[in-house]
LORO-344352 format. One line per 4 residues: number of its first residue (from 1); for each residue x negated, y negated, z negated of C-alpha. Coordinates in pm, whole numbers, plus 50000, padded with zeros to 5 digits. Each point is the difference from the previous one (the first is absolute). Example, Ala and Ser with C-alpha at 12.3 -4.5 7.8 and 13.67 -1.06 7.14 Angstrom:
BEGIN
1) 48770 50450 49220 ~ 49863 49656 50066 $
This chain:
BEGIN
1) 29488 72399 76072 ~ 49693 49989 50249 ~ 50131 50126 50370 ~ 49673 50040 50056 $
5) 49946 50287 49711 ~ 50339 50179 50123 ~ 49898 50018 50306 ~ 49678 50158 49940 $
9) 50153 50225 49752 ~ 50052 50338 50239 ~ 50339 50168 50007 ~ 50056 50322 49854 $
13) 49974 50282 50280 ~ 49853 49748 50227 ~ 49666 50116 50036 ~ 49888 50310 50266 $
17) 49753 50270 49979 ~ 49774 49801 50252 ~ 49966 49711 49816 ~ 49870 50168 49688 $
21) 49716 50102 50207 ~ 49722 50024 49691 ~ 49701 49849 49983 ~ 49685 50110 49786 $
25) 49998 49717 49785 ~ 50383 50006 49983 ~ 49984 50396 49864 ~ 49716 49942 49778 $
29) 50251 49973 49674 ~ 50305 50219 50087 ~ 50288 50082 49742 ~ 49950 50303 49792 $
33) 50216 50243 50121 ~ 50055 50375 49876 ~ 49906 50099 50355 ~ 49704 49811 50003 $
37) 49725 50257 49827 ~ 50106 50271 50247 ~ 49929 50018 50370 ~ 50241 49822 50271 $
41) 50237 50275 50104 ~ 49753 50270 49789 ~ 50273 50308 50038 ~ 50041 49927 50432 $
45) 49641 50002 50052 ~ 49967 50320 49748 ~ 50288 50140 50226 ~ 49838 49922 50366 $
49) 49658 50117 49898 ~ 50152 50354 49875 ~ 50167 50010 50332 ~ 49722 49900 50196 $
53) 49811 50257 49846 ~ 50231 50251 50026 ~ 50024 49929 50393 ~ 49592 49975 50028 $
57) 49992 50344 49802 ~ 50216 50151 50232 ~ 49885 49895 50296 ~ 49613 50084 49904 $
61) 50098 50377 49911 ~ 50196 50030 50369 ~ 49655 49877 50104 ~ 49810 50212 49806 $
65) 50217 50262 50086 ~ 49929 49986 50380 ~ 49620 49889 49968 ~ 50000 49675 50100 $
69) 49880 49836 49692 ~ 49585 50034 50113 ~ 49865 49763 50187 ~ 50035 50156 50306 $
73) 50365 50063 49970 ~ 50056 49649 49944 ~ 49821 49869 50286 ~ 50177 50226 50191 $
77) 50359 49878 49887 ~ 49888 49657 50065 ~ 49935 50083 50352 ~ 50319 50194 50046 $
81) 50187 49682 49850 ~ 49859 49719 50178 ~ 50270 49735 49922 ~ 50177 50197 49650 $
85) 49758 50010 49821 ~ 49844 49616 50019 ~ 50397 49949 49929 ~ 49975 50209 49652 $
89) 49631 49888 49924 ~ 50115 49635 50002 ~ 50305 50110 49874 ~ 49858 50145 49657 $
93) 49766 49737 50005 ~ 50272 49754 49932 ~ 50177 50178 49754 ~ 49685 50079 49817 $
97) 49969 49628 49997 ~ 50318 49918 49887 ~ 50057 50226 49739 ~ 49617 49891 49844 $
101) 49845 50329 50117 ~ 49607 50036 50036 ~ 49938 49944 50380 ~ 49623 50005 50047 $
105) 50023 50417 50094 ~ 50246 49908 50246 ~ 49762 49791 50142 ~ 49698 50226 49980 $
109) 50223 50221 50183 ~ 50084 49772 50280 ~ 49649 49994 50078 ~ 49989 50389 50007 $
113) 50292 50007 50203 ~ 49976 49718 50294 ~ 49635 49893 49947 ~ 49951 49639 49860 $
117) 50107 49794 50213 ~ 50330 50161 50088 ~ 50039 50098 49612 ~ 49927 49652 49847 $
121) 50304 49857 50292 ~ 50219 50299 49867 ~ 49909 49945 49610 ~ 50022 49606 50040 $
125) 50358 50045 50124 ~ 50147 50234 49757 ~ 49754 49757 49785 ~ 50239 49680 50124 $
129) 50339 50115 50009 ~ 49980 50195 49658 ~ 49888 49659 49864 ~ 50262 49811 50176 $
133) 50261 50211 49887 ~ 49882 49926 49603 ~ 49983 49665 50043 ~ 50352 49971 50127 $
137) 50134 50225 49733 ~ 49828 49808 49745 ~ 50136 49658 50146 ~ 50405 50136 50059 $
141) 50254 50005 49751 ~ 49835 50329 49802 ~ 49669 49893 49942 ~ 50048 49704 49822 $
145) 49983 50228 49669 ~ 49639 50107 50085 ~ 49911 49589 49876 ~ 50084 50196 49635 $
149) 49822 50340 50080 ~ 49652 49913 50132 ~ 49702 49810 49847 ~ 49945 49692 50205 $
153) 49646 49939 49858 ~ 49921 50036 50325 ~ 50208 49740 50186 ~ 49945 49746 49697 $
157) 49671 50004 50140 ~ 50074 49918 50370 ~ 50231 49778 49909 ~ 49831 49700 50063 $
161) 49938 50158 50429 ~ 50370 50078 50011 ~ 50118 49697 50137 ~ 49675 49837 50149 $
165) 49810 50317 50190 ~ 50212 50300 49960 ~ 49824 50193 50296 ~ 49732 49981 49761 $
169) 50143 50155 49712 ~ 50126 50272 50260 ~ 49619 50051 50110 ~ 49867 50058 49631 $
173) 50218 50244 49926 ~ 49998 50180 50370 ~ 49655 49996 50011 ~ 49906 50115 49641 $
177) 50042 50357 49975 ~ 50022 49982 49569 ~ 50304 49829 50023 ~ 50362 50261 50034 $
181) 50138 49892 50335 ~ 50308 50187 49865 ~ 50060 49716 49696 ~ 49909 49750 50169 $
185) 50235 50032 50311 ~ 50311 50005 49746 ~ 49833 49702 49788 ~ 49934 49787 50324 $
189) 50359 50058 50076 ~ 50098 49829 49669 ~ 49863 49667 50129 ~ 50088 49726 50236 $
193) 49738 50127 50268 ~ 50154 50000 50372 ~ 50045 50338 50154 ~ 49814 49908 50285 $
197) 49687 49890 49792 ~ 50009 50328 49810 ~ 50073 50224 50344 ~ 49720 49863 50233 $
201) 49719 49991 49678 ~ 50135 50299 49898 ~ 49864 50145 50388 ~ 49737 49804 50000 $
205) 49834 50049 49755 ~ 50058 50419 49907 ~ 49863 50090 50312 ~ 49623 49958 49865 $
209) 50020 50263 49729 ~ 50255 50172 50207 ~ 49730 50100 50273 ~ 49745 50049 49744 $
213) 50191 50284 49861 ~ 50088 50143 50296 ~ 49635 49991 50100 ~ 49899 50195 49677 $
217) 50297 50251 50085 ~ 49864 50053 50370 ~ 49652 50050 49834 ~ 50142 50246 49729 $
221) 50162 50179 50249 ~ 49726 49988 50230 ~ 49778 50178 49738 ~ 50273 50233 49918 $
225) 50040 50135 50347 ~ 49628 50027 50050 ~ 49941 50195 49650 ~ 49767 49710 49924 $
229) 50121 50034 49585 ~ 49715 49873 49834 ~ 50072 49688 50161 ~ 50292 49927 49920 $
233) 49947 50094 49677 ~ 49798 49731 49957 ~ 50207 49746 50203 ~ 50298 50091 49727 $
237) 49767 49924 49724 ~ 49920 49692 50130 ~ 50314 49851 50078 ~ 50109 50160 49598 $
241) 49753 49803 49876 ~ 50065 49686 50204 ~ 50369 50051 49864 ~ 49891 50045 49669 $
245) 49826 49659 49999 ~ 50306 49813 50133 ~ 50203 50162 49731 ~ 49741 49883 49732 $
249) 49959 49646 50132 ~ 50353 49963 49980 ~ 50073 50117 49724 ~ 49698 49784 49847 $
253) 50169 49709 50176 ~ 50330 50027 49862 ~ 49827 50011 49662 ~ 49809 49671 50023 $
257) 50312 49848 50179 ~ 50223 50106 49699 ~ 49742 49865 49730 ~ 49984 49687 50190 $
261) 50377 49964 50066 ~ 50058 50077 49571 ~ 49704 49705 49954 ~ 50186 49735 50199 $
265) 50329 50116 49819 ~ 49831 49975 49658 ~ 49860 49616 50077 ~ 50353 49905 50166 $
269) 50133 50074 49710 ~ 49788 49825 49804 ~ 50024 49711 50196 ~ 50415 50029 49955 $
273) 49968 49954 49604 ~ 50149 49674 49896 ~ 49699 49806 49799 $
């Protein structure tokens, strides 16, 4: 018998959580699994957003209740909670992040709140720790099912920057706002990319649509304020519209990606056959 080949062979039990760290092209093909055609941890995530909801609820009627829900009311709670309620704005943020939540109103709302400048440093924060926090989940002991749960299209495609230029792959998807940050924090944590790598680009490179968000919030709530309507009606439209085009082009872009992807399949295959 080759020693070699035995000791190659690993032992059962042997091998830890961190060095099963995934990579794309290593979770292109995973086993079927009964647990595979449903969400990761579908019936938590149910549970936490019914909470979450349930706590948001309550707390916007107790607002409502006392009249702090307008504009001016929440200006003036800002002001009477100079250092609670950055706290619970980055706070939320992070959660909102982590559980896969829509963040862009938060953002908007920074920029009401704080201004832009202020608001983008508040909204990249809660921006950078809720992604953090997703990225380690994803990469400890209970995210390694989420290789089975989520489509790694995505990452199949980056592969080839993983390893080389991985600030770059952080960049694209940071910096393109058609892309779910939410995904693709879990998904990044599925690979082998250092934590450091992913925190700093991470930073880095949010804060540019970070501020410009904020600015639009410090604009809306400019106009707001002023009783300029008509305005902002049209700045709303505008920014609809530029969302609906990033939606299209995606979605047009997945489409010619998938043909293309189902072509090269079709002539590997071909190429395969024995002649």
């Amino acid at each position: 018998m080759d020693n070699r080949a035995t000791r190659s062979r690993p032992k059962p039990g042997s091998r830890t959580v961190h060095s099963q760290i995934l990579k794309p092209w290593d979770m292109m093909n995973p086993k079927p699994s009964p647990a595979a055609s449903r969400p990761p941890f579908a019936k938590a995530r149910q549970v936490a957003l019914v909470l979450l909801f349930i706590i948001f609820a309550s707390l916007a009627w107790r607002l409502w209740d006392q009249n702090l829900l307008n504009s001016e009311g929440v200006l003036l709670a800002v002001r009477e909670h100079p250092l609670l309620a950055p706290v619970a704005f980055i706070g939320i943020y992070a959660l909102a992040m982590l559980f896969m939540l829509p963040t862009m109103p938060l953002n908007i709302g920074a920029g009401f709140l704080w201004g832009t400048a202020v608001g983008g440093a508040f909204s990249l924060l809660g921006s950078s720790l809720g992604a953090t926090l997703a990225f380690s989940f994803a990469r400890s002991a209970f995210g390694q099912p989420f290789a089975r749960g989520f489509n790694l299209s995505l990452l199949s495609r980056l592969g080839a920057n993983m390893e080389k230029t991985p600030w770059k792959v952080i960049a694209f998807v940071r910096l393109n706002p058609a892309v779910p940050s939410g995904v693709v924090n879990f998904l990044l944590g599925l690979t082998s990319m250092p934590l450091r790598t992913y925190v700093w680009g991470t930073i880095l490179f949010s804060a540019p649509l970070c501020l410009v968000f904020s600015h639009l919030g410090q604009l809306t709530g400019g106009f707001m304020l002023s009783g300029d309507t008509g305005r902002l009606v049209r700045i709303v439209a505008i920014c609809l519209g530029v969302a609906l085009f990033l939606y299209a082009g995606r979605h047009m872009l997945s489409r010619r990606q998938g043909a293309v992807q189902q072509s090269a399949n079709t002539n590997t295959k071909d190429t395969e056959q024995p002649r």
